[in-house]
C-alpha positions as CSV (number, residue, x, y, z in Angstrom):
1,X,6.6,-21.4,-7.5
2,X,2.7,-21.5,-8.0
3,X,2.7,-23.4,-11.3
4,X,-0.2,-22.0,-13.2
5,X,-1.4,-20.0,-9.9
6,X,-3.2,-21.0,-6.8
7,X,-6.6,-23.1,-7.4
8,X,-9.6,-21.9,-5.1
9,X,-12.1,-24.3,-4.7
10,X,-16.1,-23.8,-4.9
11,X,-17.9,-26.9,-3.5
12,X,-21.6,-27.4,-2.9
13,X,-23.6,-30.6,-2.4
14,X,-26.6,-31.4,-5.0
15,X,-29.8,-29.1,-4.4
16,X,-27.2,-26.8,-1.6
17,X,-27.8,-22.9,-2.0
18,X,-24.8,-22.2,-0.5
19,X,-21.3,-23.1,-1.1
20,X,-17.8,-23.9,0.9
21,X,-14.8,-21.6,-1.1
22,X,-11.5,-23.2,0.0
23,X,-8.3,-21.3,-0.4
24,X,-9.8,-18.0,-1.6
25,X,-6.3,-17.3,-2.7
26,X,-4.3,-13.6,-3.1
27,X,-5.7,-10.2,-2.8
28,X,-6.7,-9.9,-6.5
29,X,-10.1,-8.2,-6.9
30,X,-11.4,-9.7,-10.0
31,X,-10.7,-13.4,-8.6
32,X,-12.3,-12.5,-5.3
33,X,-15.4,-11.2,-7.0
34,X,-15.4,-14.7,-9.3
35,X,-15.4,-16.4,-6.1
36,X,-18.0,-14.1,-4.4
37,X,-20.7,-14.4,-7.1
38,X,-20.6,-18.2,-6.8
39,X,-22.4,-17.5,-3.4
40,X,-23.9,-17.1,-1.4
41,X,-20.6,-18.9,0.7
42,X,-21.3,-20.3,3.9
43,X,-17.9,-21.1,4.9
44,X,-14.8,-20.3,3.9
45,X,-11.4,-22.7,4.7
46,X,-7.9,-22.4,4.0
47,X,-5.3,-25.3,4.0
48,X,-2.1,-23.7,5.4
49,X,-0.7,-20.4,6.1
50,X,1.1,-18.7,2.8
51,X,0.2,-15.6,1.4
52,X,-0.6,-17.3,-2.7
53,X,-3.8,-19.1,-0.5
54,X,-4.4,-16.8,2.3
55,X,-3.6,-13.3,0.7
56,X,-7.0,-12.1,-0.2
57,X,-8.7,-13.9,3.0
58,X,-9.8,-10.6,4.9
59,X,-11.0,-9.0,1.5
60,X,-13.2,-11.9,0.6
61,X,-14.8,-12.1,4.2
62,X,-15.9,-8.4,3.7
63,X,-17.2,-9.3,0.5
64,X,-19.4,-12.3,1.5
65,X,-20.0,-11.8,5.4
66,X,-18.7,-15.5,5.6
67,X,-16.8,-17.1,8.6
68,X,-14.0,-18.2,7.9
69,X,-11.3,-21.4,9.4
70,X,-7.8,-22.5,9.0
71,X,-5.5,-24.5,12.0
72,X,-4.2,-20.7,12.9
73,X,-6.7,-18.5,14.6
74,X,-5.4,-15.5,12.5
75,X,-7.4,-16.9,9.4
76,X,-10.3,-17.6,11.3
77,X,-13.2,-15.2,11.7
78,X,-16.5,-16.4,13.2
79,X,-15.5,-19.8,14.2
80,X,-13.0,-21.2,15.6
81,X,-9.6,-23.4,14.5
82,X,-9.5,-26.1,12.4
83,X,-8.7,-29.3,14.5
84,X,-7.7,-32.8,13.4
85,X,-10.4,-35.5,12.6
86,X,-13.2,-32.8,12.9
87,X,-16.0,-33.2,10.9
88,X,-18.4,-30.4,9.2
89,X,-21.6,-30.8,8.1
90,X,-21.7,-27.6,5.6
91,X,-23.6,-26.7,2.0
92,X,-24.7,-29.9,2.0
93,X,-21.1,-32.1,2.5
94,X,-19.5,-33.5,4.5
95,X,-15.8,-32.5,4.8
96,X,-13.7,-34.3,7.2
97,X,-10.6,-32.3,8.3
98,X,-6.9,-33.8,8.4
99,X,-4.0,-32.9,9.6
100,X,-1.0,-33.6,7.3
101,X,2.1,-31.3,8.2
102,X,4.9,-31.3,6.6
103,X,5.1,-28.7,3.7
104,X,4.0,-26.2,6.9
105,X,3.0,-27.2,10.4
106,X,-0.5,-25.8,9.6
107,X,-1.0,-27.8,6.5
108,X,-4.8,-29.5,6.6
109,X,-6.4,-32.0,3.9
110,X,-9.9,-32.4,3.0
111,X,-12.1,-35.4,2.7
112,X,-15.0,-33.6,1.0
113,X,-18.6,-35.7,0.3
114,X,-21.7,-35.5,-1.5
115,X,-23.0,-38.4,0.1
116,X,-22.5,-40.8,-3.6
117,X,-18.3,-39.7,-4.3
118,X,-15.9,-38.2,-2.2
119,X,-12.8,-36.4,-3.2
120,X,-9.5,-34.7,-1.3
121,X,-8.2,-31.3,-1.7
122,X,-4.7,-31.7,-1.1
123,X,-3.7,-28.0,-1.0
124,X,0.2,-28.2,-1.3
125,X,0.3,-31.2,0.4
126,X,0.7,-33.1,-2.8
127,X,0.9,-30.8,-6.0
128,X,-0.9,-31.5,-9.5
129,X,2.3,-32.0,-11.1
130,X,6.3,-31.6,-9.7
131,X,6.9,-32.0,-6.1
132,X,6.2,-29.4,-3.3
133,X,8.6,-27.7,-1.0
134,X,9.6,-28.3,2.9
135,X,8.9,-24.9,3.8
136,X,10.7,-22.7,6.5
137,X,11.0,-22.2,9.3
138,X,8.8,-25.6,9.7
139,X,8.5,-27.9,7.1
140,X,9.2,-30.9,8.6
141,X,10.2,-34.4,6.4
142,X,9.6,-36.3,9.4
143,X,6.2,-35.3,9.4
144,X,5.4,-35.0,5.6
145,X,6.6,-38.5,5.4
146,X,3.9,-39.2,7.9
147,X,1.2,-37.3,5.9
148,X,1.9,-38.6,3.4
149,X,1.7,-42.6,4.8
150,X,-1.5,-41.1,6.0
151,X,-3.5,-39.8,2.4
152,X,-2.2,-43.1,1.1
153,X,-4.0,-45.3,4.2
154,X,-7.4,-43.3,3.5
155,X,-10.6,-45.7,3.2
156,X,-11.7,-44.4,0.2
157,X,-12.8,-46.3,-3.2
158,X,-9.5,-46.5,-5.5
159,X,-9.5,-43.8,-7.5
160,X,-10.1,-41.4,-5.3
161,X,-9.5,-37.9,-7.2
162,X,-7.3,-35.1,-5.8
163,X,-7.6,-31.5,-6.1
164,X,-4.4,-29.5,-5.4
165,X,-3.4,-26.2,-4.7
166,X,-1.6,-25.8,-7.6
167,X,-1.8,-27.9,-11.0
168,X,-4.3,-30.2,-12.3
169,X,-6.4,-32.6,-10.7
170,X,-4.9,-35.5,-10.1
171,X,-6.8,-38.7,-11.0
172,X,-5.6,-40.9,-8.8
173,X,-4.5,-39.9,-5.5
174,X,-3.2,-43.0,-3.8
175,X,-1.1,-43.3,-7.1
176,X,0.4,-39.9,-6.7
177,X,1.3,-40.3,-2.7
178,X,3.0,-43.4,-3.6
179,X,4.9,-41.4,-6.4
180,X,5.8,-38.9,-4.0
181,X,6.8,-41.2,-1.1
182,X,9.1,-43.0,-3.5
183,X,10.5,-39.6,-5.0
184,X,11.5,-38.6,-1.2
185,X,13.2,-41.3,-0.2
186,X,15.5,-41.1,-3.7
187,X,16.1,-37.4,-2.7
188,X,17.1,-38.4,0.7
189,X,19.3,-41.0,-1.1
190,X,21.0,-38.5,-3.5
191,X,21.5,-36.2,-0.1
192,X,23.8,-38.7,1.5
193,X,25.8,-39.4,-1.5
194,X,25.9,-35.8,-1.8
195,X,27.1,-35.7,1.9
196,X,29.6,-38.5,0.9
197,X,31.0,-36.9,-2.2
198,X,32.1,-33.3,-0.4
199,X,33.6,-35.5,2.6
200,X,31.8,-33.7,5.2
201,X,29.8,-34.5,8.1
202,X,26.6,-33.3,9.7
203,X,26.4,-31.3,12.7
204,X,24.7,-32.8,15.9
205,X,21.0,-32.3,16.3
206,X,21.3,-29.3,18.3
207,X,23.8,-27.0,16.5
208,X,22.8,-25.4,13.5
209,X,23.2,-26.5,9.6
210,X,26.5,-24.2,7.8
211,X,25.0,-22.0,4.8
212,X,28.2,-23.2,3.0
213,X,27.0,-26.9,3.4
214,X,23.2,-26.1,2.6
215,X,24.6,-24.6,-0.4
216,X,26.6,-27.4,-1.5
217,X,24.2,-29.6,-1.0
218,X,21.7,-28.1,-2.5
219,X,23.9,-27.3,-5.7
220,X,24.6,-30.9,-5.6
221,X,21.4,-32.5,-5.4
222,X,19.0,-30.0,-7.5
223,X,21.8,-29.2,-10.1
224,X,18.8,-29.9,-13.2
225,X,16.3,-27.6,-11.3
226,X,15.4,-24.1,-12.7
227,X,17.8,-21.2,-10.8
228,X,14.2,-19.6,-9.8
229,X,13.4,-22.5,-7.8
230,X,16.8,-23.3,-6.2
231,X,15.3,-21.1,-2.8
232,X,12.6,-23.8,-2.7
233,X,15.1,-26.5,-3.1
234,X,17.0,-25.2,-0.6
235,X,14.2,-25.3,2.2
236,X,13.9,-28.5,1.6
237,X,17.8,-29.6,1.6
238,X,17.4,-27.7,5.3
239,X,14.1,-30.3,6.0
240,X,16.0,-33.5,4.9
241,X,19.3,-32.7,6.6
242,X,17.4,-31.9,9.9
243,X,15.7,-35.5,9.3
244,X,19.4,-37.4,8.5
245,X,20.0,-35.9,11.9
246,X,17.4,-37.0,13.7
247,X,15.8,-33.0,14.4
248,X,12.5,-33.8,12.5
């Protein structure tokens, strides 16, 4: 589910004594301690909710005395939320906040600058390889279709790099958003022959989605992916069903 784990991210501007640590990750001690010593932090951000990003949050604030923000107020410490559009002036960048639900309705972007390149931190917005999930209870396709519209109108020099949550950097962002948009729309294809083939219809907006469907969908659609990751592929069967219907 995390690839090769969750990347945290130490960023500091030419000449800056201090550093930004995004996504400080789970509560393991030696990684928090890695993370600490690259101080002194004068901010620490995380770019949605789950536990693989968030886990060792309170931990790593007792370690480095550093506020801390995320679009929930239960990850922030010292400051307040996260908010669309903002931008922060910190260890000598600039890093301009955006919102891009979708994988969660928390999910924030980063456009991060040293003044001479720029770079966005995709958390798992856009993954370093593979696809990300629509999580539950609100990943919404609706609105990750709209993210994603949104990373790929950034005014940014082309190639603009991408660091993810999970996986390797990806060189070119706008290349990888038009990869995923593409990939989404032939899942969303493959769900409606899928819908076709088992001769059954969707429920109205309002009523909930059958496990039985779900599952037959799901087995029907992500019948190459790995067992472990059928949950995932799930979620998201949930996300583009919800969209077919016209819920998000």
């Amino acid at each position: 589910m995390t690839l090769d784990g969750t990347r945290s991210y130490v960023l500091r501007g030419p000449g800056s004594p201090g550093c930004v640590v995004v996504d400080p990750g789970p509560d393991l001690a030696p990684h928090l301690a890695a993370l600490a010593g690259a101080g002194p932090v004068d901010l620490v951000l995380v770019t949605h909710r789950h536990a693989d990003h968030t886990g060792g949050l309170a931990r790593f604030r007792e370690l480095t005395g550093a506020p801390s923000r995320g679009v929930l107020p239960e990850f922030c410490a010292g400051a307040g939320p996260l908010t669309d559009g903002e931008v922060l002036e910190v260890a000598g960048l600039r890093v301009e906040v955006l919102a891009t639900p979708g994988h969660t309705a928390d999910s924030v972007c980063l456009v991060v600058s040293d003044g001479a390149t720029s770079v966005v931190l995709t958390g798992d917005t856009v993954l370093g390889r593979g696809t990300t999930v629509l999580a539950e209870p609100d990943g919404s396709l609706r609105d990750y279709l709209a993210s994603l519209d949104r990373l790929g109108a950034l005014d940014l020099p082309d190639p603009v790099p991408g660091l993810p949550g999970h996986g390797p950097v990806l060189p070119d962002l706008r290349a990888a958003v038009g990869a995923y948009r593409a990939h989404r729309t032939e899942r969303l294809d493959q769900v409606r022959a899928a819908l076709t083939a088992l001769g059954v219809s969707l429920p109205d907006a309002d009523g909930p989605l059958p496990d039985p469907l779900l599952d037959a969908v799901t087995g029907a659609v992500y019948a190459d992916v790995d067992p472990s990751v059928l949950p995932a592929a799930r979620s998201s069967v949930r996300a583009q069903l919800d969209h077919l219907r016209g819920r998000s």
